[in-house]
DRENDO-306735 format. One line per field, with one value per atom (N, C-alpha, C): atom name; x, z, y negated. Coordinates in nm, 3 decimals, decimal comma. Atoms other than C-alpha are relative to their C-alpha. Layout:
<lofis>
atom: CA	...;
px: X	...;
pz: Z	...;
py: Y	...;
</lofis>
This chain:
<lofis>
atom: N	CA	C	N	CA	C	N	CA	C	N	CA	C	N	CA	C	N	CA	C	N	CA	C	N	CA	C	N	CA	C	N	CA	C	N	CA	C	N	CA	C	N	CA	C	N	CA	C	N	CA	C	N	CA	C	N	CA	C	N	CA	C	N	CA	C	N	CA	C	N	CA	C	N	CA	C	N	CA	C	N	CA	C	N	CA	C	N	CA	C	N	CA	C	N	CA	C	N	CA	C	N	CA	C	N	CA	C	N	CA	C	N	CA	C	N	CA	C	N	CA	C	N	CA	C	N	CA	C	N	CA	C	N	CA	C	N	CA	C	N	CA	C	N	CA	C	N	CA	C	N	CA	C	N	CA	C	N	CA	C	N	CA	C	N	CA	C	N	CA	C	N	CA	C	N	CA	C	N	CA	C	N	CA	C	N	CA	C	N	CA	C	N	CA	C	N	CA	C	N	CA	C	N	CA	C	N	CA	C	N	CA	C	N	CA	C	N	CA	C	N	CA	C	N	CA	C	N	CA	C	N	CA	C	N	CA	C	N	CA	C	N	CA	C	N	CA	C	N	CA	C	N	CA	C	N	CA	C	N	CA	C	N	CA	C	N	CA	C	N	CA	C	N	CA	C	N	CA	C	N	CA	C	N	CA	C	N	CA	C	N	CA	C	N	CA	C	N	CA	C	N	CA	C	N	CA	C	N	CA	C	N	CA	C	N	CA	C	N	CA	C	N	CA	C	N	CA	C	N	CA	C	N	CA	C	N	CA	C	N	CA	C	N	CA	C	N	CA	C	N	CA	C	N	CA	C	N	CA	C	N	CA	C	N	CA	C	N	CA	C	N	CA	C	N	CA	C	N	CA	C	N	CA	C	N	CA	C	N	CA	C	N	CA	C	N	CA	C	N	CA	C	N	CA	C	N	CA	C	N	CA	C	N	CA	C	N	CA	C	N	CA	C	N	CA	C	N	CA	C	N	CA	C	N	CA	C	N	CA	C	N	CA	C	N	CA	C	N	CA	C	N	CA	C	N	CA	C	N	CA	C	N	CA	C	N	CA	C	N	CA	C	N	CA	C	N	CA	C	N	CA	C	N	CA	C	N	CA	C	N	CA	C	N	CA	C	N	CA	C	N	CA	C	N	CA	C	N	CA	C	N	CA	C	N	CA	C	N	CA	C	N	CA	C	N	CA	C	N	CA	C	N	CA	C	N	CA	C	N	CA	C	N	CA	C	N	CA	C	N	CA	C	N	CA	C	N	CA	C	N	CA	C	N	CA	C	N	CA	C	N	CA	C	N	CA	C	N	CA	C	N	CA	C	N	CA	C	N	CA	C	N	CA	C	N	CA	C	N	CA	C	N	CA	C	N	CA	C	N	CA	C	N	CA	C	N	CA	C	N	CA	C	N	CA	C	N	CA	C	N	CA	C	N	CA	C	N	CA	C	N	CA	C	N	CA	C	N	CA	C	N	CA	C	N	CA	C	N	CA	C	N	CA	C	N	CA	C	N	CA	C	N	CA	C	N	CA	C	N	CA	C	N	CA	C	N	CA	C	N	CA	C	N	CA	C	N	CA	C	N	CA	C	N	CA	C	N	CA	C	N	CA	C	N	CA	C	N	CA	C	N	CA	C	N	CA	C	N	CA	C	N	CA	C	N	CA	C	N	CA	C	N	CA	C	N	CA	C	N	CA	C	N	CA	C	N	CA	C	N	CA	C	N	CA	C	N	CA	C	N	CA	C	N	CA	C	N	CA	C	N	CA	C	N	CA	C	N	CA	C	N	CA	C	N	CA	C	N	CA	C	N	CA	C	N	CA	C	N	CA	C	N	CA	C	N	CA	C	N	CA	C	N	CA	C	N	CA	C	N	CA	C	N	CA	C	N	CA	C	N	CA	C	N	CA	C	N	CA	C	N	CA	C	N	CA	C	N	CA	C	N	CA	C	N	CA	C	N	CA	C	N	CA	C	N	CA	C	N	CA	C	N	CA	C	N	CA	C	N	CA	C	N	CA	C	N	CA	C	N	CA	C	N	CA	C	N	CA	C	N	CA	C	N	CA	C	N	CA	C	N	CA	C	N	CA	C	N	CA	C	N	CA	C	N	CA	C	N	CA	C	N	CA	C	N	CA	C	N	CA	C	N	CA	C	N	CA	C	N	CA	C	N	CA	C	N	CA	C	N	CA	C	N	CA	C;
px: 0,082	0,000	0,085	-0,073	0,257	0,095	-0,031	0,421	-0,108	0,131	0,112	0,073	-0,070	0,347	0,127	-0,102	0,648	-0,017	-0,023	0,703	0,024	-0,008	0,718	0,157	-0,159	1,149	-0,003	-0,015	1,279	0,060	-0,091	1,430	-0,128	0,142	1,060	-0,029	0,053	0,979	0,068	-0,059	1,251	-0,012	0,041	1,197	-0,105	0,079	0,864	-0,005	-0,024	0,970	-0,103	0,084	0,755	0,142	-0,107	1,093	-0,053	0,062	0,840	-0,016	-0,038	0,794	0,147	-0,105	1,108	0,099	-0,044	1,252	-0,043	0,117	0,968	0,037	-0,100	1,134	0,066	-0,157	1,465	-0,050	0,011	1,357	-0,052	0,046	1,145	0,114	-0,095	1,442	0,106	-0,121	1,731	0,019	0,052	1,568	0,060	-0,055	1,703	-0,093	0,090	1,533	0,093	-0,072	1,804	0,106	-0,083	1,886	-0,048	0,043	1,852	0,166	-0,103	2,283	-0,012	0,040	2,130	-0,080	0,134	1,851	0,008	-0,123	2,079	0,028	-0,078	2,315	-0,075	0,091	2,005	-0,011	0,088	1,823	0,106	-0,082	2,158	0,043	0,063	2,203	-0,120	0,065	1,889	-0,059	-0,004	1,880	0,089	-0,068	2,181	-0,031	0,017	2,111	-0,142	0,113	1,763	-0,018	-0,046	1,933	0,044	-0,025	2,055	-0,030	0,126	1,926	-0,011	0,019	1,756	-0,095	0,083	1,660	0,027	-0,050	1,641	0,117	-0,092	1,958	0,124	-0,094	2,166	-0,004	0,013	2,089	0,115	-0,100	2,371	0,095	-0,103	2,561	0,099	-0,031	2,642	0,093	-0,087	2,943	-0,036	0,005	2,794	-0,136	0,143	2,419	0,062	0,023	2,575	0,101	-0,094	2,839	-0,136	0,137	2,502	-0,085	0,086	2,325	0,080	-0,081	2,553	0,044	0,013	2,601	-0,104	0,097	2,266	-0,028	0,002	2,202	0,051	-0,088	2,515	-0,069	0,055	2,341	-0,132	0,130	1,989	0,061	-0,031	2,173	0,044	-0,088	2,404	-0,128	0,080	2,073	-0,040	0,080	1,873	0,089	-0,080	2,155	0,107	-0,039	2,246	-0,098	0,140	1,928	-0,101	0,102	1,687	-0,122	0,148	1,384	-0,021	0,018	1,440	-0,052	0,034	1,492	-0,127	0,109	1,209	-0,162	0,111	0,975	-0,020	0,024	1,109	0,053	-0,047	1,225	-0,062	0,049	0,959	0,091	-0,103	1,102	0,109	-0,154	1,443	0,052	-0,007	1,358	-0,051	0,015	1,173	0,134	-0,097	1,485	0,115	-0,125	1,745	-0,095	0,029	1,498	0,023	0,039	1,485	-0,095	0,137	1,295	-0,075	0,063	1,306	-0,089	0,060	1,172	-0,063	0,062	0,882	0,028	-0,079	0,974	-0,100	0,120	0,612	0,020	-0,014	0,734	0,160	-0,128	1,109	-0,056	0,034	0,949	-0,037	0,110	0,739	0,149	-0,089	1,081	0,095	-0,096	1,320	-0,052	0,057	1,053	0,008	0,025	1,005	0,130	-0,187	1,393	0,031	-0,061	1,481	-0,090	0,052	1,203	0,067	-0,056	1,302	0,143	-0,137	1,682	0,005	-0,013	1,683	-0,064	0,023	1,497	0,076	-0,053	1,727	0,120	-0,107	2,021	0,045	-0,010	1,951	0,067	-0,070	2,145	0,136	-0,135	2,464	0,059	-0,050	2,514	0,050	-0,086	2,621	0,093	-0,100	2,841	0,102	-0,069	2,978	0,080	0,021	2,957	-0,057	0,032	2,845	0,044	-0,075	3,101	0,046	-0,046	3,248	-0,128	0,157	2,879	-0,032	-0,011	2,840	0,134	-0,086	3,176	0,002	0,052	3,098	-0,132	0,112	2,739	0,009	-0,013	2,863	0,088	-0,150	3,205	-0,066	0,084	2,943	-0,103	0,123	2,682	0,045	-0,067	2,909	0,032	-0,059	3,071	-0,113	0,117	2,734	-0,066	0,076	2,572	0,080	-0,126	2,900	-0,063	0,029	2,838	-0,161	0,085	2,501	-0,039	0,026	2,572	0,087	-0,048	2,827	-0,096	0,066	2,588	-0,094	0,114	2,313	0,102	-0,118	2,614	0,041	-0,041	2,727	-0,126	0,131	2,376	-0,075	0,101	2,234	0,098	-0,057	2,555	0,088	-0,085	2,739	-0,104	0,105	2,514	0,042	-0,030	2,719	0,037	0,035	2,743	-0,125	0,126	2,483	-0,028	0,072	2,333	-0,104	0,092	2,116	0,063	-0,048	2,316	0,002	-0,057	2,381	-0,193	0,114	1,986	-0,019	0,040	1,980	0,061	-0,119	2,261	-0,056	0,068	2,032	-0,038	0,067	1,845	0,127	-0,074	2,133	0,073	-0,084	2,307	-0,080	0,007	2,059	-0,061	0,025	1,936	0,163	-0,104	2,320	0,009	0,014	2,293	-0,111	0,096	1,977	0,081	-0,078	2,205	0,103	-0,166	2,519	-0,050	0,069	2,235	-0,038	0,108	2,054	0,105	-0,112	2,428	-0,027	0,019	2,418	-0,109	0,057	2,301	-0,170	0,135	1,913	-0,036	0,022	1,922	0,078	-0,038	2,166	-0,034	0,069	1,972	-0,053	0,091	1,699	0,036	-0,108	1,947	0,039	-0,079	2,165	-0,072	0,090	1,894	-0,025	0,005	1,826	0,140	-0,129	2,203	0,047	-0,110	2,349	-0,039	0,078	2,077	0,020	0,047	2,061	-0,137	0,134	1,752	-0,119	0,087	1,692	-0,034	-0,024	1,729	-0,047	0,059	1,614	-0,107	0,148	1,234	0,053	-0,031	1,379	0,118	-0,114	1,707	-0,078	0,102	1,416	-0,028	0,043	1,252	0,089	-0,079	1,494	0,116	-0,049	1,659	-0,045	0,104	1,359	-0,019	0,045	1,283	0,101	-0,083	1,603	0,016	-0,044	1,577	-0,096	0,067	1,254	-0,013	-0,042	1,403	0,115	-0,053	1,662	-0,045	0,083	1,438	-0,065	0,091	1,260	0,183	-0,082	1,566	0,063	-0,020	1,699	-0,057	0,114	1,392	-0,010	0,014	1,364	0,173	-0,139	1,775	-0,020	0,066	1,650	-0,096	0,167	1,350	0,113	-0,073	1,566	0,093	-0,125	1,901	-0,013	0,028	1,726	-0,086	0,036	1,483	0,099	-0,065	1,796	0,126	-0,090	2,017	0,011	0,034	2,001	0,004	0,003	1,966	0,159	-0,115	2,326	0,002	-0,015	2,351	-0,047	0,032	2,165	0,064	-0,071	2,312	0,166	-0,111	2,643	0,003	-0,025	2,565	-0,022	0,012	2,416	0,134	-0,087	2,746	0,120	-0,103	2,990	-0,062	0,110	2,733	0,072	-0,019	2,788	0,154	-0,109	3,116	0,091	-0,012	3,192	-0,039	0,099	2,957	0,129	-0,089	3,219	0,126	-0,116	3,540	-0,081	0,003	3,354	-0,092	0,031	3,217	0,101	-0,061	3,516	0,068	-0,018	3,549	-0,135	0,163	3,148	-0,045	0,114	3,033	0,087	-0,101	3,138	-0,033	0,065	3,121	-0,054	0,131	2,822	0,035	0,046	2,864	0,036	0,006	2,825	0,020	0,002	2,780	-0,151	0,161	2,497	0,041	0,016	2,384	0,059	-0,067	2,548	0,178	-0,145	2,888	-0,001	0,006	2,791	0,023	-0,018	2,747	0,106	-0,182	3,093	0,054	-0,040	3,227	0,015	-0,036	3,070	0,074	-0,062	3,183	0,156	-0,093	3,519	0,102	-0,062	3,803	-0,008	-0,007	3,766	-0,093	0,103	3,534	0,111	-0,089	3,695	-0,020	0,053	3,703	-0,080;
pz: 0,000	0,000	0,000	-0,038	0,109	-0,170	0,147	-0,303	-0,060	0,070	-0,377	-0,037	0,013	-0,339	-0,061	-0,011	-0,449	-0,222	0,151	-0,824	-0,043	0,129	-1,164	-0,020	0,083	-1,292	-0,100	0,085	-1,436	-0,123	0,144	-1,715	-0,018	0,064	-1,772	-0,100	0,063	-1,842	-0,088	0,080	-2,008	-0,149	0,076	-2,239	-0,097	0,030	-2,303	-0,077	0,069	-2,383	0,069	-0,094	-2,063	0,132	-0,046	-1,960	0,172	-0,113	-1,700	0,121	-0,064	-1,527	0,060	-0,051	-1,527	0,092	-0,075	-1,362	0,102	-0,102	-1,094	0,060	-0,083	-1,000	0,067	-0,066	-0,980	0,141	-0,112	-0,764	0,159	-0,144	-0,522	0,051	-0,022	-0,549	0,060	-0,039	-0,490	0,087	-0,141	-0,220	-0,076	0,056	-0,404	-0,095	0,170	-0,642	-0,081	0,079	-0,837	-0,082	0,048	-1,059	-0,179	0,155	-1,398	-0,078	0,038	-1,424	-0,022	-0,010	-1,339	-0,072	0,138	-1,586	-0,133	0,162	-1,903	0,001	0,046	-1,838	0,036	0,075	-1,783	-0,120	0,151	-2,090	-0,083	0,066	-2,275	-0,038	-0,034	-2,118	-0,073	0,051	-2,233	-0,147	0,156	-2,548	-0,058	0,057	-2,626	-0,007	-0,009	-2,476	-0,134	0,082	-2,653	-0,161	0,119	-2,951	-0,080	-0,022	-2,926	-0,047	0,047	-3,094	0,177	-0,112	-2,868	-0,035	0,051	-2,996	0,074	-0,047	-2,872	0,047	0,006	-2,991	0,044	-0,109	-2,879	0,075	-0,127	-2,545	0,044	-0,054	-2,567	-0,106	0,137	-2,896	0,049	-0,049	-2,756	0,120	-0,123	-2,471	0,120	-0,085	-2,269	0,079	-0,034	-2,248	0,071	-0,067	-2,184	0,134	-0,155	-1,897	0,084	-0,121	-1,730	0,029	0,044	-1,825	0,070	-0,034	-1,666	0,151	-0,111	-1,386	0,089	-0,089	-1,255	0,005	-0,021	-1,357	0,110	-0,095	-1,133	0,160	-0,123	-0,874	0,068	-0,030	-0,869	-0,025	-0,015	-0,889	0,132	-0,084	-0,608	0,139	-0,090	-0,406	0,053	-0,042	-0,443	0,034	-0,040	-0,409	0,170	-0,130	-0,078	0,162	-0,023	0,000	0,056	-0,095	0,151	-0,028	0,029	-0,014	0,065	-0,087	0,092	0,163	-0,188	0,488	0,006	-0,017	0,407	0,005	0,024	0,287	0,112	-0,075	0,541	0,151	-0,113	0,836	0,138	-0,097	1,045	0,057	0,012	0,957	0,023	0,003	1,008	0,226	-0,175	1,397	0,044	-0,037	1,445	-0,026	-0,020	1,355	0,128	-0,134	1,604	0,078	-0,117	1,887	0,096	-0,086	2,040	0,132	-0,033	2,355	0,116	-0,082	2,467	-0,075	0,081	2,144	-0,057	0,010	2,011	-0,203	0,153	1,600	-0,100	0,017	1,532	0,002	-0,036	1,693	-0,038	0,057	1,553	-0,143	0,109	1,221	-0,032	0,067	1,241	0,076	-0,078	1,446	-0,152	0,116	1,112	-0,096	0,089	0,860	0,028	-0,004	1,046	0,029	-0,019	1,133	-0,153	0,142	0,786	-0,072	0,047	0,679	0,054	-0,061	0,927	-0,036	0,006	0,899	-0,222	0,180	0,488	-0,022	-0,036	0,544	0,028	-0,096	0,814	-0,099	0,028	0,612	-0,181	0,106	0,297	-0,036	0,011	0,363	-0,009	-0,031	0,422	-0,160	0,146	0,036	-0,035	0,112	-0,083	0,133	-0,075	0,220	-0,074	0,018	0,165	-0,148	0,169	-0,212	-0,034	0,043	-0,397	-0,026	-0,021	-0,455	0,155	-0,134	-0,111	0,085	-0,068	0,011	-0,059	0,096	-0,203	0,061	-0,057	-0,050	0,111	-0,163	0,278	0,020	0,021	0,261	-0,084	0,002	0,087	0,039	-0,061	0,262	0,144	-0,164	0,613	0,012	-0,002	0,481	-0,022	0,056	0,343	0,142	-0,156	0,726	0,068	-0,106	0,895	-0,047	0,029	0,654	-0,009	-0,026	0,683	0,174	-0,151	1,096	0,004	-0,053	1,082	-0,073	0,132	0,809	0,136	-0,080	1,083	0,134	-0,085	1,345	0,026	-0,005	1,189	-0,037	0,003	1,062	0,127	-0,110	1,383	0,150	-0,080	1,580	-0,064	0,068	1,356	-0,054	0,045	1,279	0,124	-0,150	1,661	0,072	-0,067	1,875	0,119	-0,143	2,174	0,046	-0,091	2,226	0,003	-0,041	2,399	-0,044	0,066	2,208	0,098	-0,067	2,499	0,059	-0,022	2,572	-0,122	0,104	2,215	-0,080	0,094	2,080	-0,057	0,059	2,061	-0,106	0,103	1,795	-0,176	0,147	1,475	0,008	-0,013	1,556	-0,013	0,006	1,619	-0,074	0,039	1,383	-0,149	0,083	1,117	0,002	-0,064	1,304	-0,119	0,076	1,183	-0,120	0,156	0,845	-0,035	0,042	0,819	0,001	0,037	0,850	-0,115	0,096	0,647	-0,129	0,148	0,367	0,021	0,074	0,367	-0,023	0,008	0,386	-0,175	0,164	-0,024	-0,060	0,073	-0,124	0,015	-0,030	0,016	-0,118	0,027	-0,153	-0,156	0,108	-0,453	-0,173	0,131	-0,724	-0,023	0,060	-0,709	-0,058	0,040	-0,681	-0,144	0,100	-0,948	-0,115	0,148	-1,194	-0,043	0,014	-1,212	-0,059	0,046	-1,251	-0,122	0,053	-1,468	-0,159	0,135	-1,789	-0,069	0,061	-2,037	-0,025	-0,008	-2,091	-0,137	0,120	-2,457	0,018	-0,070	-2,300	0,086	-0,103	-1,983	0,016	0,022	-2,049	-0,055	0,078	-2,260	0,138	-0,096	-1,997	0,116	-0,103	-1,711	0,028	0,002	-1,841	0,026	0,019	-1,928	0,175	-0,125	-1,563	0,096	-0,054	-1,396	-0,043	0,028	-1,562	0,032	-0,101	-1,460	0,126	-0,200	-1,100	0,006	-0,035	-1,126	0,011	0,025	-1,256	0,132	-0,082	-1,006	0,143	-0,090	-0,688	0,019	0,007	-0,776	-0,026	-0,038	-0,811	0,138	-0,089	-0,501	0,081	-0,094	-0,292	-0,022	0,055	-0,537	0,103	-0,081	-0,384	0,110	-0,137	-0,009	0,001	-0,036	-0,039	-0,024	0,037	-0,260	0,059	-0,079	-0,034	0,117	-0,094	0,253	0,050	0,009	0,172	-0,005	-0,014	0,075	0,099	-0,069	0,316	0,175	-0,124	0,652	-0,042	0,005	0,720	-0,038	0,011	0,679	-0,122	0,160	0,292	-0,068	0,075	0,158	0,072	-0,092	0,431	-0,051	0,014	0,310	-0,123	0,162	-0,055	-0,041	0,013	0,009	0,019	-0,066	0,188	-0,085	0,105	-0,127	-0,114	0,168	-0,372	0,071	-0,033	-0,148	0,003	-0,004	-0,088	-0,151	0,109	-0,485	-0,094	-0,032	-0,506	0,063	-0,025	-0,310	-0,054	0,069	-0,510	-0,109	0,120	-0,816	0,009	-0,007	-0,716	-0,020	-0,012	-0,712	-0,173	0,125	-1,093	-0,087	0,109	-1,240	0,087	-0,069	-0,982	-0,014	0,037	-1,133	0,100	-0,095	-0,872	-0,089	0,053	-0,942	0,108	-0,100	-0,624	-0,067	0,065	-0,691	-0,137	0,146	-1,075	-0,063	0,120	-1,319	-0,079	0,086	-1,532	-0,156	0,137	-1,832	0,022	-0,052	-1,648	-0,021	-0,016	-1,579	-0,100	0,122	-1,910	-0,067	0,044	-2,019	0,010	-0,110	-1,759	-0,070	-0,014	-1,874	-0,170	0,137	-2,279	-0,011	-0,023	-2,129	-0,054	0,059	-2,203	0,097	-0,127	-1,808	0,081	-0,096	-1,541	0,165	-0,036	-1,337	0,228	-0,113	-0,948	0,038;
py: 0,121	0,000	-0,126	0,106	-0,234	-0,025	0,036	-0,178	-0,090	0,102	-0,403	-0,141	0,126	-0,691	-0,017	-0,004	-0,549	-0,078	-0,006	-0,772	0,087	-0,059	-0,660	0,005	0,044	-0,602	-0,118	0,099	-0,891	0,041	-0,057	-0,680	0,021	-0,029	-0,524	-0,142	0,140	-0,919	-0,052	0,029	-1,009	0,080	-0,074	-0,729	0,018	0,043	-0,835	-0,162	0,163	-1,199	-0,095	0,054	-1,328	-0,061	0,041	-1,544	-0,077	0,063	-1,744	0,143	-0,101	-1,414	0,072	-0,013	-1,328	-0,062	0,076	-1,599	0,023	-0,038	-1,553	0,087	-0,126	-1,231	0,003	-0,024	-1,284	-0,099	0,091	-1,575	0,073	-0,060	-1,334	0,143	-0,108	-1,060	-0,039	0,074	-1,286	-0,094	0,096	-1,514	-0,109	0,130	-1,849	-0,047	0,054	-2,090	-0,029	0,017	-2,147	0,112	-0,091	-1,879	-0,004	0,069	-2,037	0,095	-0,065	-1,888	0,128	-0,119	-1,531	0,023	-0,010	-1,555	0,013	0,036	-1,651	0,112	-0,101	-1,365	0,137	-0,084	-1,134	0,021	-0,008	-1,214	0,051	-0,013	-1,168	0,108	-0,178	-0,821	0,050	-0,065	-0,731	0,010	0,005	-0,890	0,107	-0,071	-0,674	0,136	-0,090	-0,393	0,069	-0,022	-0,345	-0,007	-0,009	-0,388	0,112	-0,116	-0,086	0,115	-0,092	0,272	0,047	-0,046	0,434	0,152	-0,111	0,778	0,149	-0,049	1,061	0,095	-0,072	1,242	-0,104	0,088	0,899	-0,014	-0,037	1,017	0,077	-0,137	1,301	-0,043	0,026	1,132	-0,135	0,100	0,794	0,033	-0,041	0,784	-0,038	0,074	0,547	0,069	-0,034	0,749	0,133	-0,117	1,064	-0,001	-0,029	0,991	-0,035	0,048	0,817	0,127	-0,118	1,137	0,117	-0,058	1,367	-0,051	0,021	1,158	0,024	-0,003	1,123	0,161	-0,118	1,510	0,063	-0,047	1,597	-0,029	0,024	1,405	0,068	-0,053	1,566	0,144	-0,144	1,913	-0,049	0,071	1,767	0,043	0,071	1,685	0,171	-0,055	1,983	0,133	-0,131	2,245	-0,058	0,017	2,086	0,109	-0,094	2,288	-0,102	0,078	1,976	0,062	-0,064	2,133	0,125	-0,131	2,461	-0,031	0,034	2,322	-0,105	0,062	2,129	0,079	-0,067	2,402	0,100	-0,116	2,658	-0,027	0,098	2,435	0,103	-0,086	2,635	0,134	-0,117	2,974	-0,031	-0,042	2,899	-0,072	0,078	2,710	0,181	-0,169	3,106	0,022	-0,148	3,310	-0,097	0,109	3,044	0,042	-0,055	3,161	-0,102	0,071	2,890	-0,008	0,001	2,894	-0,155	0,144	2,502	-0,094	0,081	2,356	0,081	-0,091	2,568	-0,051	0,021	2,593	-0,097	0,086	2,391	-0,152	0,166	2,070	-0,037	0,022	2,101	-0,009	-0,019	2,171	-0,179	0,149	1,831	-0,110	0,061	1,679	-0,047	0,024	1,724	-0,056	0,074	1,621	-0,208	0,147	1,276	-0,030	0,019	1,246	-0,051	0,006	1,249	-0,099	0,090	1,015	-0,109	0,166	0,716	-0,027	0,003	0,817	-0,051	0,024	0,758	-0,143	0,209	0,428	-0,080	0,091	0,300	-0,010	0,020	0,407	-0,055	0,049	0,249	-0,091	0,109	-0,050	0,000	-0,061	0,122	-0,005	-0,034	0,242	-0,117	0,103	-0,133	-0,043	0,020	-0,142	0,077	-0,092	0,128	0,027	0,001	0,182	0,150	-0,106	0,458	0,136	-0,147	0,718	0,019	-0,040	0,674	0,054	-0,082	0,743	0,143	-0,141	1,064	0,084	-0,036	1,152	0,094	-0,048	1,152	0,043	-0,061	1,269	0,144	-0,170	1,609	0,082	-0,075	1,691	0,016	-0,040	1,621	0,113	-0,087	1,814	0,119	-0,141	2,096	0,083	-0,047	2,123	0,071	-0,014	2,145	0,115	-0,160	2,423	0,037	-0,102	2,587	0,047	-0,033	2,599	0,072	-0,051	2,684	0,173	-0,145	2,989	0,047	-0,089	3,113	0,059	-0,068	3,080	0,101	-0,094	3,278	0,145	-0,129	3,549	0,049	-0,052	3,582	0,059	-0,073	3,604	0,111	-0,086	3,860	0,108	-0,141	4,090	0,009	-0,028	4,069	-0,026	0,043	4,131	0,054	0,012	4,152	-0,097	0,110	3,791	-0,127	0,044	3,601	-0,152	0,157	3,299	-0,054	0,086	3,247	-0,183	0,147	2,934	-0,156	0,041	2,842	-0,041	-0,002	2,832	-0,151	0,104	2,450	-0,069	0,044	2,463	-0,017	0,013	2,515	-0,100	0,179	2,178	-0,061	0,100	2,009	-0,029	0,022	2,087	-0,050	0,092	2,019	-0,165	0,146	1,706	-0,087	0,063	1,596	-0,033	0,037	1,718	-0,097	0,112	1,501	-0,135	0,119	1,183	0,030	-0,015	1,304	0,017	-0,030	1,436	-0,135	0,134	1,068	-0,131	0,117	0,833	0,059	0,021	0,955	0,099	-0,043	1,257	-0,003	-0,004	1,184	-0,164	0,163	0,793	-0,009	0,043	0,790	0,085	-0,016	1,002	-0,102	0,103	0,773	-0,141	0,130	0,444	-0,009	0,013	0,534	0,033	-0,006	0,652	-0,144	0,177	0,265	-0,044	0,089	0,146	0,062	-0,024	0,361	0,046	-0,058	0,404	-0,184	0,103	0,122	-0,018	0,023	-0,047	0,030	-0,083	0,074	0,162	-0,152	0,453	0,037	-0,009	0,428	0,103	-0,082	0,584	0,172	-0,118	0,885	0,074	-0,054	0,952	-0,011	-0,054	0,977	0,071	-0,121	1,193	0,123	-0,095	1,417	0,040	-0,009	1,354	0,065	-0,029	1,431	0,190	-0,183	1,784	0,044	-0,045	1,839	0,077	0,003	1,768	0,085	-0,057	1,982	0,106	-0,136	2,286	0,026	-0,019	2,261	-0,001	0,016	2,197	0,159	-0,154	2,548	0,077	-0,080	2,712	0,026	-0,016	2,597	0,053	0,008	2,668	0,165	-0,126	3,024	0,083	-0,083	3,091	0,013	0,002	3,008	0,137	-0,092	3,295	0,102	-0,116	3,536	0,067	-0,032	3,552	0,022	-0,037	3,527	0,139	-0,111	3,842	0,132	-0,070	4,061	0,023	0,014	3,953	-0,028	0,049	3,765	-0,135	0,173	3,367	-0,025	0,014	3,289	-0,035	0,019	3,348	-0,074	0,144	3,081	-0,140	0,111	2,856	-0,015	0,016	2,964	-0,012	0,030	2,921	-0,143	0,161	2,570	-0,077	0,059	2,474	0,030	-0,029	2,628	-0,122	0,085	2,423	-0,155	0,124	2,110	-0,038	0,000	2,152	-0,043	0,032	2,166	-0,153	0,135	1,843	-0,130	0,078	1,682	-0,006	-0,002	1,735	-0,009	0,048	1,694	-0,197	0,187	1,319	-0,051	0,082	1,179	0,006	0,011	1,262	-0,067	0,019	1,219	-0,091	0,136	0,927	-0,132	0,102	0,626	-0,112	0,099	0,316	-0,079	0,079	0,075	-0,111	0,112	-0,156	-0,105	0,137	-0,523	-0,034	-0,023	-0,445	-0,066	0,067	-0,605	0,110	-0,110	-0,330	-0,014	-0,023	-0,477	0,046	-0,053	-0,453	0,188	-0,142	-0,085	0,081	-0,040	-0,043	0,000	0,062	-0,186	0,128	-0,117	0,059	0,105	-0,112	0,371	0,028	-0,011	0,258	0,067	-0,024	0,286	0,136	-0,201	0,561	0,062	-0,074	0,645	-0,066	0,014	0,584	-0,044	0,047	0,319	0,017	0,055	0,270	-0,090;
</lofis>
């Protein structure tokens, strides 16, 4: 309800050739009335850009469509092979097998869902501190650690069963309580982000789509590996396959996540024309 207020993009307007609008934007985006300098080297941007083909085979032909295309991909694999959907779908089930018997697996279940909502809100502000690859960084080398620990803990409670986890039960919560921050510093926030920065504006609509079916095929796989590994195996194995996936995620960011901070999308563009994908 509260998007009721949120303006129209000033690229949408500009795009349109509704320059009075556009201005109007930037003005309610940028808190200033004076962005007549920011408006110019918009329109200019988008004049160019839109100049542009934009078909659908210069989606994967073009250098600049497909490093963007490949990036964001990497990222929505990135996301959903961290496993959040899975611990989202089976959060219950996985508070039952930890045995918990101070937090009943009902009210941890509804504990991690709203954790991870407020925590991805709060930490939205962080990413242009921070920047973008260094957030991706640290959000899959933290998250890799933590489903690493909680794959040992269920390996070790379910194939040694001569030592006593009665001390140890509040360690599954806590530990994905953690991963809920370390997943929302990037990998919970910078699909959606960077789908925005890193498409041109003749492309954009077409490299969406195609981003999107993506992320949707991958979401069901992940969620399909969670059921499958956990049926033939014990809890552990999907925990420890999320935490090899994430782990990989983090040594390959620092090659396929190009930084975006304090960039205008025509800069970005420059960038990804480039012979390398710069710091």
């Amino acid at each position: 309800m509260i998007f009721i207020w949120m303006p129209e993009s000033p690229y949408y307007y500009a795009m349109k050739g509704q320059d009075e609008k556009a201005s109007g934007s930037l003005k309610w985006l940028l808190r200033k009335e004076n962005v007549e300098p920011d408006f110019l080297q918009l329109k200019a941007d988008v004049n160019r850009q839109i100049s542009e083909k934009s078909t659908w085979s210069d989606l994967f032909t073009i250098k600049s469509n497909r490093r963007a295309l490949a990036a964001c991909i990497f990222l929505q694999v990135s996301q959903a092979l961290a496993g959040i959907s899975s611990f989202e779908t089976y959060v219950q089930y996985i508070f039952e097998k930890s045995g918990s018997l101070t937090v009943s697996p009902q009210v941890s279940a509804m504990f991690f869902s709203g954790l991870l909502c407020i925590v991805m809100t709060g930490l939205v502000f962080t990413v242009d501190r921070t920047g973008r690859r260094k957030s991706m960084v640290i959000s899959c080398l933290g998250s890799a650690i933590l489903l690493l620990s909680e794959a040992i803990y269920f390996y070790l409670k379910d194939t040694v069963p001569d030592i006593d986890f009665s001390r140890l039960q509040w360690f599954p919560l806590a530990g994905l309580i953690t991963y809920v921050f370390f997943y929302s510093v990037g990998l919970g926030l910078l699909p959606s982000l960077m789908a925005g920065e890193l498409y041109s504006v003749s492309i954009k609509g077409k490299a969406l789509s195609v981003t999107n079916v993506a992320m949707g095929f991958i979401v069901f796989v992940g969620t399909f590996t969670f059921k499958s590994l956990n049926s033939v195996t014990v809890l552990y194995a999907p925990f420890l396959v999320f935490a090899c996936c994430t782990f990989c995620s983090f040594v390959l960011s620092f090659f396929i996540i190009p930084e975006t901070k304090g960039k205008t999308l025509e800069e970005i563009q420059q960038m990804l024309k480039g012979n390398s994908i710069k710091m």
